[in-house]
N, C-alpha and C positions, 0 to 999 in steps of 0.2 A: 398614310402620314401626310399632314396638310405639306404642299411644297415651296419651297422660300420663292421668294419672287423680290424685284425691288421696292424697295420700301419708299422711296421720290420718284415723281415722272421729271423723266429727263429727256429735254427734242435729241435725237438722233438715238436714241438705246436700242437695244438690240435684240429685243423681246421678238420682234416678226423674224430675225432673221437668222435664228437660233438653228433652224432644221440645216438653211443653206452653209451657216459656219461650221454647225456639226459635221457636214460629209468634207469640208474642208481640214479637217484637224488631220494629223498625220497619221498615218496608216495603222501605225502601230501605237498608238497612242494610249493602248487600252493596254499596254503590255509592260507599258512603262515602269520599271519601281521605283520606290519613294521618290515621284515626280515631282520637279519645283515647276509652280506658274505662278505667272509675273503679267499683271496688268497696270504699266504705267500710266496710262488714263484713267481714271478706274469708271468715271462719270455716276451712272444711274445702275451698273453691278450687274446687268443681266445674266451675260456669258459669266462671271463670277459664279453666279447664285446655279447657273446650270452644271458647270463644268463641277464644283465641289459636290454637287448632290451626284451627277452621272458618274462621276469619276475619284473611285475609292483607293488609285496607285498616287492622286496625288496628298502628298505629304507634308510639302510645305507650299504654302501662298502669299503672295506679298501684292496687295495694293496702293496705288498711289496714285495723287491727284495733287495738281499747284493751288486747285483751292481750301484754303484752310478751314474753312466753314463744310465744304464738304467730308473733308476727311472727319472733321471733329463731328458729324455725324453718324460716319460710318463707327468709330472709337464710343459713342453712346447709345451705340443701340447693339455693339459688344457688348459694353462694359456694364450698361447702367440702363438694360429695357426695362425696368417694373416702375420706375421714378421715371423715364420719360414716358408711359403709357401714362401714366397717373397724369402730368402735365398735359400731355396732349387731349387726354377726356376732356380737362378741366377749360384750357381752350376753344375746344370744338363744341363743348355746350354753353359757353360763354355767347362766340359765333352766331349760333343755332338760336337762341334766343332773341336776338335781335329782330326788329321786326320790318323794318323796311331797306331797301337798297342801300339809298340814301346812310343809314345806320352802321351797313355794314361797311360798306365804302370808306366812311371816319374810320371805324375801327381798324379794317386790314392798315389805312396809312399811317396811324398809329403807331401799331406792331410792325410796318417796316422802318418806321423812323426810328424806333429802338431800336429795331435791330441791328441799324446800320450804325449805333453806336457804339460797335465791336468792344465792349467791355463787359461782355457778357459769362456767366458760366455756362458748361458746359450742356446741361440739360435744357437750362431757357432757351441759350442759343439753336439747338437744337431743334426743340420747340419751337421757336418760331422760323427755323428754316426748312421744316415741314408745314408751320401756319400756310406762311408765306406762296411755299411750292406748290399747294392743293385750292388757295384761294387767288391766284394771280393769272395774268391771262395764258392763258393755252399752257400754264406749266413752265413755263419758260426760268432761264435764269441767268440773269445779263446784270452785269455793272459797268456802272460809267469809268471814267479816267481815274476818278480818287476811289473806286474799290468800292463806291457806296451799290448797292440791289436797287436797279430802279425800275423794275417793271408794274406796269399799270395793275388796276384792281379788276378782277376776270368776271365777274358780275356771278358767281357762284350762291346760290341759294341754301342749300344744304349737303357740303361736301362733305366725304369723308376725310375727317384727317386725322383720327386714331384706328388703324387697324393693328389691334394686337396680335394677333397670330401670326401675321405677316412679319412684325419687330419680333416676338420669340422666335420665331422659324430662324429667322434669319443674323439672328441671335447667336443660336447654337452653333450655325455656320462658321461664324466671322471669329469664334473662339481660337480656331486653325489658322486665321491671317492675319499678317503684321500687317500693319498700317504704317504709310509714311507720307508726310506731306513735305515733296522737293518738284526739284527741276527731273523729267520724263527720265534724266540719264543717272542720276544717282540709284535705279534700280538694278544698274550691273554687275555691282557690288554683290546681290543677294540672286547670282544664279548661282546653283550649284548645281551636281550631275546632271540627270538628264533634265533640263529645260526647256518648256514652252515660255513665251512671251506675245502675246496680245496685246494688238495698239489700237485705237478706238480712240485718233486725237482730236483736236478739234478739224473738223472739216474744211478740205479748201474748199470757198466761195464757189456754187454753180453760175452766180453775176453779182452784179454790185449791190442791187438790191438783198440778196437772200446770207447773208452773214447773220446764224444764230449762236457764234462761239463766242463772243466774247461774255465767257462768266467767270475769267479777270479781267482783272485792269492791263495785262499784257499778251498784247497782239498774238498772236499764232499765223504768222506770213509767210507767203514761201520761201523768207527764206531758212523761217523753224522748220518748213518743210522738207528742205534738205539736209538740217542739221538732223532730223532723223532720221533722215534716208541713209545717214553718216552711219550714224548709232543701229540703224541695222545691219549696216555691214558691217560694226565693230561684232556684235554678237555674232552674227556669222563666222566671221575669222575664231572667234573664240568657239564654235562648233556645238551652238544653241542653235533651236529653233523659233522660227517670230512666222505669225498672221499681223497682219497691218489690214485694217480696213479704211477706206476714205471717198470721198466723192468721186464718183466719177465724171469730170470733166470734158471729157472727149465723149460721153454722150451727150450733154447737151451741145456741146461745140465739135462738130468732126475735125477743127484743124488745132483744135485744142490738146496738144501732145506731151503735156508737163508732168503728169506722174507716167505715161506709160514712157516717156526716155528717162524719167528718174528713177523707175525700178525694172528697166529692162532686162539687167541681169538677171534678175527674178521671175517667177510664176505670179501671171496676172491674171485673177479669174474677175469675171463683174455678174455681181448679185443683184436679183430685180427686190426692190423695196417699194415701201407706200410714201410720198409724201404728206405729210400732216401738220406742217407749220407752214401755214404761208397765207397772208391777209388776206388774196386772191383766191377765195373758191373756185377758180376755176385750171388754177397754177395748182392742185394739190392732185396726184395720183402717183402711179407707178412710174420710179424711174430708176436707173441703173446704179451701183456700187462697185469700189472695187474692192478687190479682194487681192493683197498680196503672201505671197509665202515663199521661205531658202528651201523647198524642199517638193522633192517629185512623187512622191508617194502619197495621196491623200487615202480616205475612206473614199471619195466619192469614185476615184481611180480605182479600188479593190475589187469596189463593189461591181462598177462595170465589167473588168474583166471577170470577174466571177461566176455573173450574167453570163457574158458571151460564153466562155469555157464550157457553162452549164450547157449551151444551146449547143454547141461543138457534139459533147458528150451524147446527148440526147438524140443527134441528127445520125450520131454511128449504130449509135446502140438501136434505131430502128434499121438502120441500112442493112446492117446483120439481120433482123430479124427480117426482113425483106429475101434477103438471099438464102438464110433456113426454109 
């Protein structure tokens, strides 16, 4: 079976670091019944698209995101994939014909100046916020102060920007998840038994230069960073489980100690990742993540002791056969 993947590139998604969240998810996770997960960020859908195809205890799903334009494309490629395939073809060979830079250039600023005329319906809109995200530089997706999309034109020649299998696949998916577009904490509401929660917010800055979050119009500073830090300990007290991922900071800076004393209480793992957005080719590689969780039991935990026990087991059962 073809498997869903995210349908927008999105800077920070979490496609490479699927294996290292996977041995992070809670131990028993696989045991869970009629599991509710909750992704208040939801951004680019990676761990979404993984965890609903890996994991057939959960039951219900709810994602959300403060940008309107994104959710209202996760709600049309639900609701309405065969009308925006048709659009998107119609686009992409529109595009594709064009014959020089120059050409294409007018065009994409075109279809961003429409688009930023937010009167759109659901499909076009749509439609051009995959144009947009497949033609624009590095993928990116930023707005200024008034909410308008203002990233430059990516010099793309002949991109893909109708893959239909990828919108069915993922299609069938999203049939299983509410959508909501709020503030990160109106998802409290919709835990019910057993709950996971995933946070994938916008990233604190690793320096002044490298801020690629704002795709609104409203800042995400630390001090949203502590209002969530808040909101995880609300879910905590109510006896949910949450992964929070975010920058790690105290790897580029060692005296830099602002998420490891704001989630002290908590388990703090850090994940190595690839840098990929950064004007500076030579700023782009591998560099560290954090990983937080309310809870002591991961896979990756299981699996170690598993490991060792096995080798425990192994080292008797020849000492015995040593002394026969």
């Amino acid at each position: 079976m073809f498997k869903a993947k995210p349908f927008i590139k999105w800077v920070g998604g979490k496609t490479q670091l699927i294996e290292q969240l996977e041995a992070q998810l809670p131990a028993d996770f696989d045991n869970w019944e009629n599991a509710t997960y909750i992704e208040p960020f939801v951004g680019g859908g990676a761990m979404l698209f993984y965890m609903l195809q890996r994991y057939p205890c959960i039951q219900h799903a709810i994602i959300n995101d403060i940008n309107s334009d994104l959710c209202t494309c996760y709600q049309t490629v639900r609701d309405l994939p065969e009308q925006l395939i048709e659009a998107l073809y119609d686009i992409e060979n529109t595009y594709r014909d064009l014959k020089t830079e120059e050409e294409r250039k007018l065009f994409f600023l075109n279809m961003r100046e429409h688009y930023n005329q937010k009167d759109l319906k659901a499909v076009e809109n749509t439609t051009l916020f995959f144009f947009l995200n497949r033609t624009c530089f590095n993928g990116l997706y930023r707005v200024n102060k008034r909410g308008l999309f203002n990233v430059p034109f990516g010099k793309y020649a002949n991109p893909t920007i109708c893959d239909p299998n990828t919108i069915r696949r993922d299609s069938e998916l999203l049939q299983r998840v509410e959508i909501i577009n709020a503030d990160f904490e109106a998802t409290f509401d919709y835990a019910q038994g057993k709950t996971l929660f995933y946070f994938d917010p916008p990233y604190r800055p690793l320096s002044n230069t490298s801020s690629f979050n704002d795709y609104t119009k409203e800042a995400f500073n630390d001090n949203a960073q502590v209002r969530l830090k808040e909101y995880c300990d609300k879910i905590h007290d109510a006896g949910h489980k949450f992964m929070l991922s975010n920058s790690d900071c105290k790897g580029m800076n060692g005296d830099d100690n602002f998420f490891d004393n704001l989630y002290r209480s908590y388990s703090i793992e850090r994940l190595v990742a690839s840098r990929s957005i950064n004007s500076n080719p030579h700023k782009r590689g591998k560099l560290t993540e954090i990983l937080v969780h309310n809870y002591l039991n991961t896979k990756a935990n299981t699996a170690k002791v598993s490991y060792i026990e096995n080798l425990r087991l192994e080292r008797e059962a020849n000492l015995k056969t040593h002394i026969v």
